[in-house]
C-alpha positions in Angstrom: -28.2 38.1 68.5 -31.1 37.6 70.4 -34.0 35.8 68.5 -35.4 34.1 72.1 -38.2 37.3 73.5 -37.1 38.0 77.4 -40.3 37.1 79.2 -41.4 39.8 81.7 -41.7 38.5 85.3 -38.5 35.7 85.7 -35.6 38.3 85.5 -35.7 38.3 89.3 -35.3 34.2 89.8 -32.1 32.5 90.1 -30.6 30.0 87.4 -31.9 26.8 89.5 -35.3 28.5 90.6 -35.6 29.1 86.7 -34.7 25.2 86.1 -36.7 23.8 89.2 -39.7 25.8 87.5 -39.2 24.5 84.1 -39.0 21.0 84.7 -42.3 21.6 87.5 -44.5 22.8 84.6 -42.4 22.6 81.0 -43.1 26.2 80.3 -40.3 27.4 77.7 -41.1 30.7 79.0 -38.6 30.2 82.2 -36.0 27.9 79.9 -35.7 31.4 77.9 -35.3 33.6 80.6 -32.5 31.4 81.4 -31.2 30.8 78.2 -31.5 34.6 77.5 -28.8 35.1 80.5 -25.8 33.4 78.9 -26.3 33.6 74.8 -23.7 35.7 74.8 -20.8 32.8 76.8 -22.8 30.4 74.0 -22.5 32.6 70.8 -18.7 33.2 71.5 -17.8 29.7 72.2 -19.4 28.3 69.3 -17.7 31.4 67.2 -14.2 30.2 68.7 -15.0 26.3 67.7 -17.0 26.6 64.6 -15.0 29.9 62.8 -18.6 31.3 61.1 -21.0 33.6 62.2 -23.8 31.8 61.0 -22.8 28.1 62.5 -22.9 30.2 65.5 -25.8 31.5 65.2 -27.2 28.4 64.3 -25.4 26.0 67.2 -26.8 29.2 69.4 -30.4 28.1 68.1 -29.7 24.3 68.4 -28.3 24.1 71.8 -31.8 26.0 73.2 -33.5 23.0 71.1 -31.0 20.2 72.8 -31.8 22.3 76.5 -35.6 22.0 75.9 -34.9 17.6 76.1 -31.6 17.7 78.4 -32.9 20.0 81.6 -35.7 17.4 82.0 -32.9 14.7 82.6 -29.7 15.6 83.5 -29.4 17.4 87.3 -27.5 21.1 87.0 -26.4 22.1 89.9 -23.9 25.5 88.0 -25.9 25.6 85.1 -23.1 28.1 83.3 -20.9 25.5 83.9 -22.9 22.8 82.4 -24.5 25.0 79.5 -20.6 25.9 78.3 -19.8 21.8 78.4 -22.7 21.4 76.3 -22.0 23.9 74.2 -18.3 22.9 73.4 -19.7 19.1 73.0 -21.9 20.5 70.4 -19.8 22.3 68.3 -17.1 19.5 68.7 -20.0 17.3 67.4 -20.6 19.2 64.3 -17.0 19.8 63.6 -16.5 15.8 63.7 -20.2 15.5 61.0 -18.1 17.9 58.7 -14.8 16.2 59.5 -12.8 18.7 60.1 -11.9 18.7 64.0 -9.7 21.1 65.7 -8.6 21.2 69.3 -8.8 24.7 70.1 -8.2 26.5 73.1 -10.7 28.7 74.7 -9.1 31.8 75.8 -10.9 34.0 78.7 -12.1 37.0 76.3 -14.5 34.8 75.4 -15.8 33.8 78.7 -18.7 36.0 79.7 -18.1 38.6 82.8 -19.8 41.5 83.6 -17.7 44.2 81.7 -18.7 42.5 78.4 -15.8 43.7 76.7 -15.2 39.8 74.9 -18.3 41.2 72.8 -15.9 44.1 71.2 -14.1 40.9 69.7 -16.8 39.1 68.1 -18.5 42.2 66.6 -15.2 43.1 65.0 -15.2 39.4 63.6 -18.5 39.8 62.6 -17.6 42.9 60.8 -14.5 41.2 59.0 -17.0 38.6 58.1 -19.3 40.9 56.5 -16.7 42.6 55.1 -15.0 39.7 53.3 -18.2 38.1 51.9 -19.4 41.3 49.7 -15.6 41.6 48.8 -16.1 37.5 47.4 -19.1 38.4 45.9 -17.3 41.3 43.7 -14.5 39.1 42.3 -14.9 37.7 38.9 -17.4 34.3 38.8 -14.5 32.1 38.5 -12.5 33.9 40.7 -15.4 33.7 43.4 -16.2 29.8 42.8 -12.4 29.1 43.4 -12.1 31.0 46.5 -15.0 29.7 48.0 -14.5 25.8 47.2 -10.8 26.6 48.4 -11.1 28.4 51.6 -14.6 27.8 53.0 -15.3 24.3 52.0 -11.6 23.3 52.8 -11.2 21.8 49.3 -7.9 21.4 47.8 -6.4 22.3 43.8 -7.3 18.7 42.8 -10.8 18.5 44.0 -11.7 21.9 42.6 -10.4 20.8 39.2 -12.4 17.9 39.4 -15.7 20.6 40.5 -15.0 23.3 38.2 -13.3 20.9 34.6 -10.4 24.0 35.0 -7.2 22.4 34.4 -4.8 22.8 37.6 -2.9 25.5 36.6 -5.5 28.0 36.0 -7.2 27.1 39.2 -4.1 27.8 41.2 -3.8 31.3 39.2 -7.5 31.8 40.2 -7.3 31.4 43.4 -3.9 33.3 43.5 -6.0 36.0 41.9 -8.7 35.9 44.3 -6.8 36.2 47.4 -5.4 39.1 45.9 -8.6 41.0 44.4 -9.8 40.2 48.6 -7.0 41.8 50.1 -7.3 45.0 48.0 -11.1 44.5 48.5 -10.4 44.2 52.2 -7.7 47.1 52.7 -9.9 49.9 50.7 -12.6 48.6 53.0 -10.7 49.2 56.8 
């Protein structure tokens, strides 16, 4: 998960001797040892809020972008605090741009702690994930645009009609289908 490089030299410095140094000279390199810290806390919130490994990924990416502006004006005085506020604003943000908001409620297996066991969790996910999108790829073509306007874009029998020129009936078998080609798929693959 890790795309920022750990930069020899800052592991030793506190969060706020980290941030005091930043602002002092805008080198990224102590904003990244910082950052580096908590990815983890910020890759499993934005898992729990935004449901897809690669949102995640990318709101992990994003909110390193947004810290590069913010820590020059906003004072932090717990910075995991203020990074997990920021990073629950932002995937509430981009849950609102794709209109589909949900209040969800972050449980504390996905709070960071020093046994790391919340990351057993998210690598399982990630596994499922995996796991389910070659098993989409193997249904039939029809099968596979149906299930994927139906469960990951959220669409519903009427708008996929309207996508695919399918009357209503054979979309509803299609999907029907699908989810049951993906849960064969999924069982003879753990």
């Amino acid at each position: 998960m890790h795309a920022l490089k750990a930069i020899p030299g800052n592991d030793h410095l506190s969060d706020e001797e980290l941030i005091n140094a930043y602002r002092a000279d805008h080198d990224q390199s102590h904003l990244a040892a910082l950052y580096l810290r908590y990815t983890d806390l910020v890759y499993g919130v934005a898992l729990k809020y935004l449901e897809n490994t690669e949102s995640a990924k990318d709101a992990v990416m994003n909110i390193y972008q947004e810290l590069v502006r913010k820590l020059q004006q906003h004072e932090v005085e717990n910075f995991r605090s203020w990074l997990y506020v920021l990073t629950k604003h932002h995937c509430l943000m981009q849950l609102r741009k794709e209109k589909k908001t949900k209040l969800v409620e972050l449980t504390p297996e996905l709070m960071q702690s020093e046994d790391y066991s919340h990351l057993d969790t998210v690598l399982q996910r990630e596994r499922t994930f995996r796991i389910l999108a070659k098993c989409i790829e193997k249904l039939q073509e029809e099968q596979q645009t149906v299930i994927r306007h139906f469960y990951l874009e959220g669409k519903c029998y009427n708008e996929i009609v309207t996508l695919t020129g399918q009357d209503w009936a054979k979309v509803r078998s299609q999907i029907q289908n699908g989810r049951r080609n993906l849960k064969i798929c999924m069982d003879k693959n753990g």
